[in-house]
C-alpha positions as CSV (number, residue, x, y, z in Angstrom):
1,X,0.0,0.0,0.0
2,X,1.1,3.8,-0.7
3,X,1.5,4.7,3.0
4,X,2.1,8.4,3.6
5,X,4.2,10.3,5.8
6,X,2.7,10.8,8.7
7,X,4.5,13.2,11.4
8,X,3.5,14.3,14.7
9,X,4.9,17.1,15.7
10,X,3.6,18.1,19.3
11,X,1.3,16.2,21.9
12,X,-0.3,17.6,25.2
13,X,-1.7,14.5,26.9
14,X,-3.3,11.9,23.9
15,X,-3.9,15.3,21.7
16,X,-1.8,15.8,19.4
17,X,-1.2,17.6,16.2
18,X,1.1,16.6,13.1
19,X,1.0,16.0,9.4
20,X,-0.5,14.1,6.9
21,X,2.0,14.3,3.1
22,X,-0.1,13.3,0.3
23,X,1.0,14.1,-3.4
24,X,-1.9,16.2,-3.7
25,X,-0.6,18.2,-0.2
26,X,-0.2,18.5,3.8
27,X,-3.0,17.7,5.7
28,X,-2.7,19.8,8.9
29,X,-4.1,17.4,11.9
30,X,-6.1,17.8,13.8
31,X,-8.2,18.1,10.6
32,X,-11.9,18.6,9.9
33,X,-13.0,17.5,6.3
34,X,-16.0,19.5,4.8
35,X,-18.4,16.8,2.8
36,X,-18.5,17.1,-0.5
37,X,-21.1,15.1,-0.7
38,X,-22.1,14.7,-4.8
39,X,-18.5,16.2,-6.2
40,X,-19.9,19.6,-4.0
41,X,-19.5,20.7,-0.8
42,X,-22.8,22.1,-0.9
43,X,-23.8,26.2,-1.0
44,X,-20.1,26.9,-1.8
45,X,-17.3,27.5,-4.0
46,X,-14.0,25.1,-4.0
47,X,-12.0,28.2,-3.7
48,X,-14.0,29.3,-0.7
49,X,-13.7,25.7,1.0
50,X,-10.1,26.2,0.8
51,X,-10.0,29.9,1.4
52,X,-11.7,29.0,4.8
53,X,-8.6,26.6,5.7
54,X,-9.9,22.9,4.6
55,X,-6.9,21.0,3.2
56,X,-8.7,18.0,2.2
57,X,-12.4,17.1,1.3
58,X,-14.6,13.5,1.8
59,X,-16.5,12.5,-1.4
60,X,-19.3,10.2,-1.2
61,X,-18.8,6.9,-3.4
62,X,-22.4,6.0,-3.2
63,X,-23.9,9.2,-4.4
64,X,-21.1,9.2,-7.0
65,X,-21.3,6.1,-8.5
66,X,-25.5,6.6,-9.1
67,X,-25.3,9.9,-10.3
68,X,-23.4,11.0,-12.5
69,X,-21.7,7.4,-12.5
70,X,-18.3,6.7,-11.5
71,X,-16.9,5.6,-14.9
72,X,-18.4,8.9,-16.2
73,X,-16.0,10.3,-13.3
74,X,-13.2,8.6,-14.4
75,X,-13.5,9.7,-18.4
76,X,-13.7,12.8,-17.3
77,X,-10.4,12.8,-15.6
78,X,-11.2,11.7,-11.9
79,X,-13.1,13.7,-9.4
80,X,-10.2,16.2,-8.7
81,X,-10.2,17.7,-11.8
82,X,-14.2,16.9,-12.3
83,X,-14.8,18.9,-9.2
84,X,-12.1,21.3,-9.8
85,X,-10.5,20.8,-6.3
86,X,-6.9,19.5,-6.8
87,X,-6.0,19.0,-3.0
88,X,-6.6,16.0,-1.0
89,X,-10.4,13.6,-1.4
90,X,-10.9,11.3,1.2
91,X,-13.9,8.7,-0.4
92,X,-16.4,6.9,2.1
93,X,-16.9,3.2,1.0
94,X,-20.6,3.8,0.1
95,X,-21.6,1.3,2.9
96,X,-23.3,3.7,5.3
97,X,-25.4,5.3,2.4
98,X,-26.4,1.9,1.4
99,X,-27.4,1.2,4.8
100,X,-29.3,4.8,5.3
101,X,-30.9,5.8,1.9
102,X,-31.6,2.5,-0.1
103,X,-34.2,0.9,0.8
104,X,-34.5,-2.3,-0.8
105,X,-31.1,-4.1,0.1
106,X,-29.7,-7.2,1.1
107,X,-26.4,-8.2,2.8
108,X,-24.5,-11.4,2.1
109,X,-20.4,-12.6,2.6
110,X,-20.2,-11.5,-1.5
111,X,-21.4,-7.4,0.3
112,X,-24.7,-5.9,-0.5
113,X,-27.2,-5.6,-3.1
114,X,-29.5,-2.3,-3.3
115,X,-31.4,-0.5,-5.1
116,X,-31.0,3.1,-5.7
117,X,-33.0,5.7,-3.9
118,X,-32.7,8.0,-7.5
119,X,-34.6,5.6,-10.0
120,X,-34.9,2.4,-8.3
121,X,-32.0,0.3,-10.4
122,X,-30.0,-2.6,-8.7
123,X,-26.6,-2.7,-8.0
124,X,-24.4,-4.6,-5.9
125,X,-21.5,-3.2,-3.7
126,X,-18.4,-5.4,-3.0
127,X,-15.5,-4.7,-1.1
128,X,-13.5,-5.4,-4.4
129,X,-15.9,-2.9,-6.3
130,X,-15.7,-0.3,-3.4
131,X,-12.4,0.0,-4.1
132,X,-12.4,-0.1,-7.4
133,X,-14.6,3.0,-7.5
134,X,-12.9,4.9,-5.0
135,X,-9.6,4.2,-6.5
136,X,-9.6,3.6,-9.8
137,X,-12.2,5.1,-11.0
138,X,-12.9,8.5,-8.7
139,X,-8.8,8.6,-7.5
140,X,-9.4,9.2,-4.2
141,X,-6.0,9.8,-2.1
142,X,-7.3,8.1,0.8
143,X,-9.9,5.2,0.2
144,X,-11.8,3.6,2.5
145,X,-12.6,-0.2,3.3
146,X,-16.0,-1.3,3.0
147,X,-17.9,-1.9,6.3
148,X,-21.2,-2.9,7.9
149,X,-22.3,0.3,9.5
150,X,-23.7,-1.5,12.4
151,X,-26.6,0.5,14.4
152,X,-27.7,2.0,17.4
153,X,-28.5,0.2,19.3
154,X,-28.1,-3.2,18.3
155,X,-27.6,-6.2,20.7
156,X,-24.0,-8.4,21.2
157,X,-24.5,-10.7,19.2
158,X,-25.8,-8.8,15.8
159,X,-22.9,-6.2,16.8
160,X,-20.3,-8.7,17.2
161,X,-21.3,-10.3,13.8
162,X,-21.4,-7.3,11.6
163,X,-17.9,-6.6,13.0
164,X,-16.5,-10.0,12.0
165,X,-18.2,-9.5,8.6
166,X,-16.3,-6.0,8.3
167,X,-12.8,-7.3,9.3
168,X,-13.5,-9.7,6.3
169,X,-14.6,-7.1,4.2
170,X,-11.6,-5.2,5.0
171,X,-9.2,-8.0,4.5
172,X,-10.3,-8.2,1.1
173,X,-10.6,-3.9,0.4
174,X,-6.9,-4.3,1.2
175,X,-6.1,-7.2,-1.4
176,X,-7.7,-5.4,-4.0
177,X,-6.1,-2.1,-3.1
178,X,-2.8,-3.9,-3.4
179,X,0.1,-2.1,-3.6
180,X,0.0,1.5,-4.7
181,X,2.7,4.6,-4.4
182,X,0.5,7.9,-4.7
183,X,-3.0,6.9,-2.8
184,X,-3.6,5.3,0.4
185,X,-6.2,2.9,2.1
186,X,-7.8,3.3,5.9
187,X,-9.1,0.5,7.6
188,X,-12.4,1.0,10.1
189,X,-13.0,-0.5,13.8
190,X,-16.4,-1.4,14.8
191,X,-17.7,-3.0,17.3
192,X,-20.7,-0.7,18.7
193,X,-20.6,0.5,22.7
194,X,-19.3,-3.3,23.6
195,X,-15.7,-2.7,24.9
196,X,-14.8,-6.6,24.3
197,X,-15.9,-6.3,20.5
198,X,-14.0,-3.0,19.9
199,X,-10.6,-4.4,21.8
200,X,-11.5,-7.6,18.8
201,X,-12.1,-5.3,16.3
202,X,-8.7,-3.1,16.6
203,X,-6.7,-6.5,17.0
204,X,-7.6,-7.8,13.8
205,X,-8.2,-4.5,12.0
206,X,-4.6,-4.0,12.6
207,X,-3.2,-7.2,12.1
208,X,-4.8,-6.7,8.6
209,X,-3.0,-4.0,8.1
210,X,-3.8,-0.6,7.0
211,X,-2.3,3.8,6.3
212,X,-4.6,5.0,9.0
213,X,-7.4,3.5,11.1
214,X,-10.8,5.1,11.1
215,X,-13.7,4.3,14.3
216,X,-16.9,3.8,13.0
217,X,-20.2,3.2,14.6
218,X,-20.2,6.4,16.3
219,X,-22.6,9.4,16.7
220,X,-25.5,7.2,15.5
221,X,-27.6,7.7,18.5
222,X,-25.3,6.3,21.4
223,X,-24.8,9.9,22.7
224,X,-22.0,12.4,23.5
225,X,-20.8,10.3,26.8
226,X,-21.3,6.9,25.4
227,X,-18.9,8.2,22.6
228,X,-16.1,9.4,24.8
229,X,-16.1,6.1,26.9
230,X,-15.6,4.4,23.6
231,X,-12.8,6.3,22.5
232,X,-11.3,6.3,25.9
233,X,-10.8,2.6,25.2
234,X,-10.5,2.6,21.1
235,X,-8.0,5.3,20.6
236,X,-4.7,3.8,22.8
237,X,-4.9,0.9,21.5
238,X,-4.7,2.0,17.9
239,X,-1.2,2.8,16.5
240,X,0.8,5.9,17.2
241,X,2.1,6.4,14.4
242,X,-0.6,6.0,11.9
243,X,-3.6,8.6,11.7
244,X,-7.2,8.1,13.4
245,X,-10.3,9.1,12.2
246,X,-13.3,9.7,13.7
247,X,-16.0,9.4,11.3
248,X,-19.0,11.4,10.8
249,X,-18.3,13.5,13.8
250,X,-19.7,15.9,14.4
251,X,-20.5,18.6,17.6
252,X,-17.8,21.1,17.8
253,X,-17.6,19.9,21.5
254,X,-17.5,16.5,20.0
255,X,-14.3,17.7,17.9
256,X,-13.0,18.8,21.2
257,X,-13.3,15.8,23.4
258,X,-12.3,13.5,20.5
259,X,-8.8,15.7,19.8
260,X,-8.0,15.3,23.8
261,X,-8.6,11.5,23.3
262,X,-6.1,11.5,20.5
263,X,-8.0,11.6,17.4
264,X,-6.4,13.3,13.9
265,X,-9.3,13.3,11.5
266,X,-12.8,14.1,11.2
267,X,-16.1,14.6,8.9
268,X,-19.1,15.9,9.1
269,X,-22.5,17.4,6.8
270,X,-22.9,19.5,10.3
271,X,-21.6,22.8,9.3
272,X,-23.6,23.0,6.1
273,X,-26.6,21.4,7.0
274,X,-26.9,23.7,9.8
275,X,-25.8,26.7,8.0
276,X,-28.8,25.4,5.3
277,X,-31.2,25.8,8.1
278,X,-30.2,29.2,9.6
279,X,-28.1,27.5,12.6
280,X,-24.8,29.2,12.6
281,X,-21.8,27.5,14.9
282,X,-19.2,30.2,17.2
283,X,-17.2,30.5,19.6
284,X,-19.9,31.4,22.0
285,X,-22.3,28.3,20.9
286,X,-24.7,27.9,18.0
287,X,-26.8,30.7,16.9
288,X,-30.4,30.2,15.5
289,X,-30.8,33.1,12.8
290,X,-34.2,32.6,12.4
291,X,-35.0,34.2,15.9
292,X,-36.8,37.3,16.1
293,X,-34.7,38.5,18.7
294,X,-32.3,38.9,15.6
295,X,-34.5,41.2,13.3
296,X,-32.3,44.0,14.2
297,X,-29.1,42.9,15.6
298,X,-26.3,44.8,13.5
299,X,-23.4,43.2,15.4
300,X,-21.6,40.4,13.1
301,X,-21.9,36.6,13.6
302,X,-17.5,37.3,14.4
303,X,-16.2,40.4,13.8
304,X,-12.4,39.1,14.5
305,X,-13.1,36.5,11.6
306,X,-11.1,36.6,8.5
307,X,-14.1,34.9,6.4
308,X,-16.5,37.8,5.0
309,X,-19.5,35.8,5.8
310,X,-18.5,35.8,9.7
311,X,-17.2,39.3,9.5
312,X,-19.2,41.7,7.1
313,X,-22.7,41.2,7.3
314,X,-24.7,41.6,10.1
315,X,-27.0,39.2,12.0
316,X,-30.1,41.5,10.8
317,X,-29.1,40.8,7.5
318,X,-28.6,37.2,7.7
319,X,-31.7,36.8,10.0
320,X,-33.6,38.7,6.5
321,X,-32.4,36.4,4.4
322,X,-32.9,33.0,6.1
323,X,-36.5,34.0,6.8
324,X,-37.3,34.6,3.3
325,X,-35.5,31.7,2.3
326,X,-33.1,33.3,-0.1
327,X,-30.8,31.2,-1.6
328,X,-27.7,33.6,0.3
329,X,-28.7,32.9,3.6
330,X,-28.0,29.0,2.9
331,X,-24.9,30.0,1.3
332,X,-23.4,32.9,3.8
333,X,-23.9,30.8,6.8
334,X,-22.7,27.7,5.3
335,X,-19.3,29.7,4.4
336,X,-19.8,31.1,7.8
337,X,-19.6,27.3,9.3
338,X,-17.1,26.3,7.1
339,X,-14.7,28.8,8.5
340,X,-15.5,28.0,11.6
341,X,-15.2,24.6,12.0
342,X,-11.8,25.6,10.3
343,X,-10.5,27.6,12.9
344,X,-11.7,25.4,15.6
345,X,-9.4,23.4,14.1
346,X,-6.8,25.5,13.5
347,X,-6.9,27.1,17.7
348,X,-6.5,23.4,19.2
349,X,-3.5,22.6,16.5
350,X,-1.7,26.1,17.6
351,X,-2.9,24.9,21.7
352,X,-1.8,21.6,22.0
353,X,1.6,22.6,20.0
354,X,2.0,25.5,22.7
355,X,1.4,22.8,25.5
356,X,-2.2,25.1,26.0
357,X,-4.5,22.4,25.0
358,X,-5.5,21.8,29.0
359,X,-7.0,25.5,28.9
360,X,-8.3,25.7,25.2
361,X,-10.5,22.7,26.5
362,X,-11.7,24.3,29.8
363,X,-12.5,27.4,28.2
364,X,-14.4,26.0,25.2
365,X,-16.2,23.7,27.8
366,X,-17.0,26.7,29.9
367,X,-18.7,28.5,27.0
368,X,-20.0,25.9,25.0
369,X,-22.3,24.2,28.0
370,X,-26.1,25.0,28.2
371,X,-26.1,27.5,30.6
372,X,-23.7,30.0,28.7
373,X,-25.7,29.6,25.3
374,X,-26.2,32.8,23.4
């Protein structure tokens, strides 16, 4: 396999922040990757993603290989260029969409037949073909294995299975990744909130093998605590010198407590999906823009920001717009997110390189909990 460079260059406790050398670029850990979910991170430019700080974007394989197709991808000279973002993709497997959107499916050893959620045709996702699309055809940097995204909650037995059947599945991602210079393959521990499964999961996850190592199975409903406790266990035991990611997370708080439990990567739809809803994310907690209270506030969301959607309009404004659903108030506070997120990510790498991690953590505690809300 093409395993990257990975450095760490300071630690405070299990956080720590490093680097990530692809061909395509750095990736500054801790990282947050905005979703790009159909070859789009949704409501904004590629040069405003980047502007706001992102160094490397997930793509969705499932959505991708419906619509427009991933061969059609791949003609067109791989989703980099399709998407006009040459920096770092990291591509899901296409198992949790699978599991959430199609709903006609079946799972067997072979991996899972569906049928779209678009127009209804079949299709059948192996670990082989996972990695085919990602891969070949779309040229992710970082592919994933397939999984079983195993839910919440879900009983011993059924978790322990779907885990076994994922290490399988991951076994055979990896042969048919094989051996490549320029891209790189994660592998994923599952095991739900069962602290026997996940110890299981991580031993033969990593006796398979992998660049990095993802934990999956989180924020699916277990809650905030129930998450922690699982990556108080998960994260030691995963290597030190390979990359974690923490997928589909989430909370800025969740961000937080993840990165003081050791964890490098993360993704999430949260800060455009909120900021498509008129829920912006800051320093001082979220902000609901569609309050009246807001009608004639001319303060900024964050005048100290160097975005112009956090810095330049007022909260008036932005309050105008999401209330009569213009398509700028989806796209100002989704910019608005974006750079947030961002920056959040950007404070705790300066902190924990400073050996200030301990304090960025109490005070973002401190003025993120329910009683300090804006």
């Amino acid at each position: 396999m093409g395993e990257f460079p990975f450095h760490i260059d300071g630690r405070e406790g299990e956080a720590r922040t490093g680097r990530l050398e692809t061909p395509r670029g750095v990736i500054r850990t801790p990282a947050f990757m905005p979703v790009g979910t159909a070859g789009t991170v949704k409501a904004l430019y590629p040069e405003q993603v980047r502007g706001a700080g992102a160094d490397i974007l997930l793509g969705n394989t499932y959505h991708l290989m419906l619509r427009p197709g991933a061969e059609r991808v791949r003609r067109l000279g791989g989703l980099h260029r399709f998407m006009r973002w040459p920096h770092p993709i990291l591509t899901d497997s296409g198992g949790y969409q699978v599991f959430s959107l199609s709903g006609l499916r079946k799972m067997t050893e072979e991996g899972v037949s569906f049928a779209s959620h678009l127009d209804g045709s079949k299709h059948l996702l192996t670990p082989e073909r996972s990695i085919e699309i990602q891969a070949d055809l779309l040229g992710a940097d970082i592919s994933m294995q397939l999984d079983e995204c195993t839910p919440y909650p879900c009983e011993p037995e059924a978790a322990a299975a779907s885990m076994r059947l994922s290490a399988r599945w991951g076994e055979r991602s990896k042969a048919a990744f094989g051996q490549r210079e320029a891209q790189a393959l994660f592998g994923i521990v599952q095991g739900s909130v069962y602290p026997d499964l996940r110890r299981e999961s991580v031993e033969r996850v990593v006796s398979t093998g992998f660049d990095g190592y993802a934990i999956g199975g989180l924020a699916v409903g277990e809650g905030h605590e129930a998450m922690c406790e699982t990556l108080d266990l998960t994260a030691p035991l995963l290597p030190q010198a390979r990359p974690r990611y923490l997928m589909g997370v989430g909370k800025p708080i969740d961000l937080l407590e993840a990165v003081a439990r050791g964890v490098d990567m993360f993704d999430c739809v949260l800060p455009t999906r909120s900021g498509r809803h008129g829920q912006a994310w800051t320093w001082a907690g979220p902000v609901n823009l569609k309050n009246a209270r807001f009608a004639e506030d001319e303060s900024p969301l964050d005048e100290t920001s160097a975005c112009p959607a956090s810095r330049d309009y007022s909260r008036a404004y932005l309050h105008h717009l999401i209330r009569s659903e213009e398509y700028l108030g989806s796209m100002l506070l989704t910019w608005h997110n974006t750079a947030f997120f961002q920056a959040l990510m950007a404070k705790m790498r300066a902190a924990i390189a400073a050996g200030e991690f301990k304090a960025l953590r109490a005070d973002l505690r401190a003025a993120w909990s329910p009683q300090s809300a804006p």
